[in-house]
C-alpha positions as CSV (number, residue, x, y, z in Angstrom):
1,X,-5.8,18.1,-5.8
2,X,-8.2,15.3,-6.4
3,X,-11.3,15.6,-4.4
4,X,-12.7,12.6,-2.7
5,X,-15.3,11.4,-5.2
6,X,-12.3,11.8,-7.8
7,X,-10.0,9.0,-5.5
8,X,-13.0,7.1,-5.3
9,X,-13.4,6.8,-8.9
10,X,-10.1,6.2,-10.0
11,X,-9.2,3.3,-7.4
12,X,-13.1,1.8,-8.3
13,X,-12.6,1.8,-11.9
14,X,-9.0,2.3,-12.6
15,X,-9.4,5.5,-14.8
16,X,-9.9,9.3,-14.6
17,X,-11.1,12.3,-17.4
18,X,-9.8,15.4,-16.9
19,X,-12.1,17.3,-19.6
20,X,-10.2,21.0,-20.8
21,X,-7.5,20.3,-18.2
22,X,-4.6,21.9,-20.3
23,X,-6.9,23.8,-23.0
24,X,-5.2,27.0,-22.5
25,X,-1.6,24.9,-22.8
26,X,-2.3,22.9,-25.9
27,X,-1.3,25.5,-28.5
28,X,2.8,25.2,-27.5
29,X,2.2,21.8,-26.2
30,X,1.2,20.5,-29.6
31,X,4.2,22.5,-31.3
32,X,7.0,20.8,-28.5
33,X,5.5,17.5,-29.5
34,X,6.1,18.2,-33.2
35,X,9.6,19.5,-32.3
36,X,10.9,16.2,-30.6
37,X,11.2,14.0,-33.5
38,X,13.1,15.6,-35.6
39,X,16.0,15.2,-32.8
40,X,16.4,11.6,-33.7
41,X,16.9,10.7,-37.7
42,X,15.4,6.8,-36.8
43,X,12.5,8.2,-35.7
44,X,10.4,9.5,-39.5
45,X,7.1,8.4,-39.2
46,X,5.7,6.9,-42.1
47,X,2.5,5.5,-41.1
48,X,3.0,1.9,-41.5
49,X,3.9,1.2,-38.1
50,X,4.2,3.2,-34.4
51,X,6.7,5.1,-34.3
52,X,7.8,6.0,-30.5
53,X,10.6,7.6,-28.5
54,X,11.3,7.0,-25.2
55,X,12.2,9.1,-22.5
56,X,10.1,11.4,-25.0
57,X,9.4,15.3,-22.8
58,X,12.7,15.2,-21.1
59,X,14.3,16.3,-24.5
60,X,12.9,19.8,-24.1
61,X,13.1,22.1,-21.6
62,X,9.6,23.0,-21.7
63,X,7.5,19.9,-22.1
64,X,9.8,19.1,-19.3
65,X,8.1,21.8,-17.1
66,X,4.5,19.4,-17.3
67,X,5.9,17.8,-14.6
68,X,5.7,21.2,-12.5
69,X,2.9,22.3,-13.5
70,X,-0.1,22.5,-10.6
71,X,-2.4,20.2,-12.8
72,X,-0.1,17.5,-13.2
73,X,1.6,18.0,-9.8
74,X,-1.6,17.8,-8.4
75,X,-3.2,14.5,-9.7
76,X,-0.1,12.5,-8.9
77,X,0.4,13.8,-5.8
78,X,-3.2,13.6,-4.5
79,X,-2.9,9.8,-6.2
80,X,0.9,9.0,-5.4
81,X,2.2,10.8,-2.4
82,X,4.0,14.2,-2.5
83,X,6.7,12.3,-2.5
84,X,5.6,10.5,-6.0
85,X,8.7,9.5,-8.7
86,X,8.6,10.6,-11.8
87,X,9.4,7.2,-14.1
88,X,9.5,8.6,-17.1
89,X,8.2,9.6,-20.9
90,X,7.3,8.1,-24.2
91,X,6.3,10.3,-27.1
92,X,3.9,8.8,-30.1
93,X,2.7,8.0,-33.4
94,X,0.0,5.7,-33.9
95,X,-0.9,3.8,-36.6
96,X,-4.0,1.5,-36.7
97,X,-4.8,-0.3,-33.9
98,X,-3.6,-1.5,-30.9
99,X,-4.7,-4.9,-29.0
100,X,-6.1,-5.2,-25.7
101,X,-3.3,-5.2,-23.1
102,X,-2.3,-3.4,-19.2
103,X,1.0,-2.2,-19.2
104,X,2.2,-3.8,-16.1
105,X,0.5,-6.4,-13.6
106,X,2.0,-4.2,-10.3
107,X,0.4,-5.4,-7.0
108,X,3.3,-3.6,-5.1
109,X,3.1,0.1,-6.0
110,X,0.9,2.0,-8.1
111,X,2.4,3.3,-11.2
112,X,-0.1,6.3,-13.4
113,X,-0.4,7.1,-16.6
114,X,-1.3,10.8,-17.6
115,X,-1.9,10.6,-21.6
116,X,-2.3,13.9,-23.7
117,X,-3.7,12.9,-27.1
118,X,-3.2,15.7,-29.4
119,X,-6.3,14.6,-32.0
120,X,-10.1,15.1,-31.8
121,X,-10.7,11.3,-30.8
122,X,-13.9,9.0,-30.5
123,X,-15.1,5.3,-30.7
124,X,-14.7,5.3,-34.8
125,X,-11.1,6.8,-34.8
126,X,-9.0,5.5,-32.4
127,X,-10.0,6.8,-29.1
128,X,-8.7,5.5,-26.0
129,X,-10.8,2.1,-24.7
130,X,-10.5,0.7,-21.0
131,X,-12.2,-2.2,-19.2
132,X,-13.1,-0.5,-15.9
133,X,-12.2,-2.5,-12.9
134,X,-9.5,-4.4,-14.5
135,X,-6.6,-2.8,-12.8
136,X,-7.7,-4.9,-9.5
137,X,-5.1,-7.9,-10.6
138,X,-5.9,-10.6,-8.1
139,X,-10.0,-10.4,-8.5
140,X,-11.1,-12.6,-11.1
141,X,-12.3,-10.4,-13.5
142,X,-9.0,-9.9,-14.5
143,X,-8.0,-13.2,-14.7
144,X,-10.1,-13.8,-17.5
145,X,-9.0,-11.0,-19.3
146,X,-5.2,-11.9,-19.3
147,X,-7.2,-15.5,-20.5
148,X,-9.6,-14.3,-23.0
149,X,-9.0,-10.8,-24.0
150,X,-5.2,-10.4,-23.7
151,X,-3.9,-9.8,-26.8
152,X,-5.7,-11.1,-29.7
153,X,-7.2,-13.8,-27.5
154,X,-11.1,-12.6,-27.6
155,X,-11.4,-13.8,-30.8
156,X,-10.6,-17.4,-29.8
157,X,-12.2,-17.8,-26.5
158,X,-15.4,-15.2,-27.0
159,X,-16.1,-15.4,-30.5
160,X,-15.8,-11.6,-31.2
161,X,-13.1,-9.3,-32.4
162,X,-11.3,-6.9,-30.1
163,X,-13.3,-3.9,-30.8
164,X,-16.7,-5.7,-29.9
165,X,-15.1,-6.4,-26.4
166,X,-17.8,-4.0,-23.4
167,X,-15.8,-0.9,-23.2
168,X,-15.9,2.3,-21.9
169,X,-14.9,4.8,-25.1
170,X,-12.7,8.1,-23.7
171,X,-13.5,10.7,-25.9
172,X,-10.9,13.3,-26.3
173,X,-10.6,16.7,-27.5
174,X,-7.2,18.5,-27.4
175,X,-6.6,19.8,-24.1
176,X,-8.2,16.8,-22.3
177,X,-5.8,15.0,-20.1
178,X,-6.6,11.1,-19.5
179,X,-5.4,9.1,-16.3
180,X,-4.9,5.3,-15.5
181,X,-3.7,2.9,-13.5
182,X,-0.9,0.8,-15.3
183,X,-2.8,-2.6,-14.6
184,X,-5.7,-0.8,-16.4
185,X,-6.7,-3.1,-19.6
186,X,-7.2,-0.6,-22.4
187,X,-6.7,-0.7,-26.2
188,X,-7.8,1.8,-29.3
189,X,-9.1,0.9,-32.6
190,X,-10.1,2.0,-35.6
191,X,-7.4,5.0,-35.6
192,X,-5.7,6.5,-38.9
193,X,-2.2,6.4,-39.6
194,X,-0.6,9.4,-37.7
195,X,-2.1,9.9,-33.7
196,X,-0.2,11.9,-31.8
197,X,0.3,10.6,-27.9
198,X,2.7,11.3,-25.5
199,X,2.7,10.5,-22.0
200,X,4.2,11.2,-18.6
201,X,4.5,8.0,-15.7
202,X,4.6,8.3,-12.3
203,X,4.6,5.9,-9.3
204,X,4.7,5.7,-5.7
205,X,8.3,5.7,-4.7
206,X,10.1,2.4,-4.5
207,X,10.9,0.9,-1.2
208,X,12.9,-1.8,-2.6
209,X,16.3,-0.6,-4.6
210,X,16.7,-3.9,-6.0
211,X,12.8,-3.3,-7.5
212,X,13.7,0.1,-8.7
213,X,16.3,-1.3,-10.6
214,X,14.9,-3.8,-12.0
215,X,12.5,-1.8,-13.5
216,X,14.5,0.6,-14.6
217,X,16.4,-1.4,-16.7
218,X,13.6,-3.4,-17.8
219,X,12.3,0.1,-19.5
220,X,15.2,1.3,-21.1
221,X,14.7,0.5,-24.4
222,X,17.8,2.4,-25.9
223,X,21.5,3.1,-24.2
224,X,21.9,6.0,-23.2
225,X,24.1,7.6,-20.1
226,X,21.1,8.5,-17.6
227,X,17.1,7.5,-17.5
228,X,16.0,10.8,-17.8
229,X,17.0,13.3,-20.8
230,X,19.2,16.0,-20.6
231,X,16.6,19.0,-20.3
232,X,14.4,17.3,-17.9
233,X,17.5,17.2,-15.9
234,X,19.4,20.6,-16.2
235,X,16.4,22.5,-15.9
236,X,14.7,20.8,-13.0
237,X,13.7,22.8,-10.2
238,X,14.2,21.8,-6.2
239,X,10.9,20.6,-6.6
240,X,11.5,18.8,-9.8
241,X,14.3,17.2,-8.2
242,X,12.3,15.5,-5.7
243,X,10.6,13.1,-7.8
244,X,13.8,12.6,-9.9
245,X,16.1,12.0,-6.9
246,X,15.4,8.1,-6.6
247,X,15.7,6.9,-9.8
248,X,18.8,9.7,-10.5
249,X,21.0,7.8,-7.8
250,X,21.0,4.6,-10.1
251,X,22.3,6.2,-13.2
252,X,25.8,4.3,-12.9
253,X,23.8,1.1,-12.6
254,X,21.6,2.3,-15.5
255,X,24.9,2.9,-17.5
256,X,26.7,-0.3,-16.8
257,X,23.9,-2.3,-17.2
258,X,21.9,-1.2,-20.6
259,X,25.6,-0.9,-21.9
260,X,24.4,-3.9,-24.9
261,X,21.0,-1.9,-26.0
262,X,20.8,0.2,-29.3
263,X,21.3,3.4,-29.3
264,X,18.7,5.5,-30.8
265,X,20.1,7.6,-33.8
């Protein structure tokens, strides 16, 4: 559990370091990642662009079991409510860099994203940047990011590329475990051709059904017959189930309506 200086942080800046957190895991974690692509014949990285699957640790069994483990379990719940949903996995390649961008402007619920990057990182090869404070989405700081800084747009509007932007760098070493708030700006630049990332979401749960599936729906990506994989699902414990429950009673809504999307070979 997060102590109080921890909440404090995270809700003041948007962002939390867990240094070593899953050292002693990293070894089989590393070798799961490495194991998942394989699975899908679309998905051969060749370094010219990201390559990414979605609903990425539920396809084995034990990258699956991050979401039980005390570490994990622990940060969302202390953040989210022991009642927190699980929303979800992408698994990735990167190659090159990535603009400035949040990945969701949420004033409703709060929505986490736990990030394991499996290479020695810093500011000269792609490590993880944020804007601290810019999760707060009415304040007017983050107005002028969406304005000036979104995207490409610093270039235009401050005169400087995106990776002069005032940043906090996140170092990372295998084993390190980074948290932040969806609304978070963040970005990464100067990277090589083949980072490994993979991360887990989680949110408060959803008091509106009509929300939930929305967003569920809006993150699909690919057809396919339920929002979580197979082996996140058969071998989910009662505690498991708990923050798979919600989002679980929509799969008939999930089928029907991401019936037109690819599927991913």
């Amino acid at each position: 559990m997060l102590s109080e200086q921890q909440l404090h942080f995270f809700h003041t800046f948007g962002y939390l370091k867990f240094s070593g957190l899953m050292k002693d895991e990293i070894g089989w974690i590393t070798e799961e990642f490495t194991q998942v692509f394989p699975m899908f014949a679309s998905k051969i990285h060749d370094g010219t662009k990201r390559t990414s699957i979605v609903a990425f640790i539920d396809q084995r069994e034990k990258l699956s079991s991050l979401i039980d483990d005390p570490r994990i379990n622990g940060i969302c719940t202390s953040l989210l409510g022991d009642d927190f949903n699980y929303m979800g996995s992408d698994g990735n390649y990167y190659s090159g860099n990535t603009t400035w961008h949040p990945d969701d402007n949420n004033r409703e619920r709060l929505h986490l994203k736990i990030a394991f990057y499996l290479d020695e990182l810093d500011h000269s090869n792609g490590a993880l940047r944020v804007l601290p404070g810019s999760h707060h989405v009415d304040d007017r700081f983050n107005h002028d990011l969406r304005e000036k800084v979104f995207h490409k747009a610093s270039e235009k509007y401050l005169g400087i590329p995106g990776e002069d932007v005032p940043a906090v760098v996140v170092d990372n070493v295998p084993g390190d475990v980074l948290v932040f708030n969806h609304n978070l700006y963040h970005s990464a630049f100067g990277g090589g051709k083949s980072r490994r990332m993979f991360t887990l979401n989680c949110s408060q749960r959803f008091t509106d059904v009509e929300v939930l599936r929305s967003y569920i729906v809006k993150n699909a990506h690919f057809k396919r017959p339920s929002y979580y994989g197979q082996a996140m699902i058969a071998s989910a414990n009662p505690q498991r189930m708990k923050h798979l429950e919600q989002v679980m009673a929509q799969d008939d809504f999930f089928a029907e309506h991401t019936s037109d999307l690819p599927v991913m070979a």
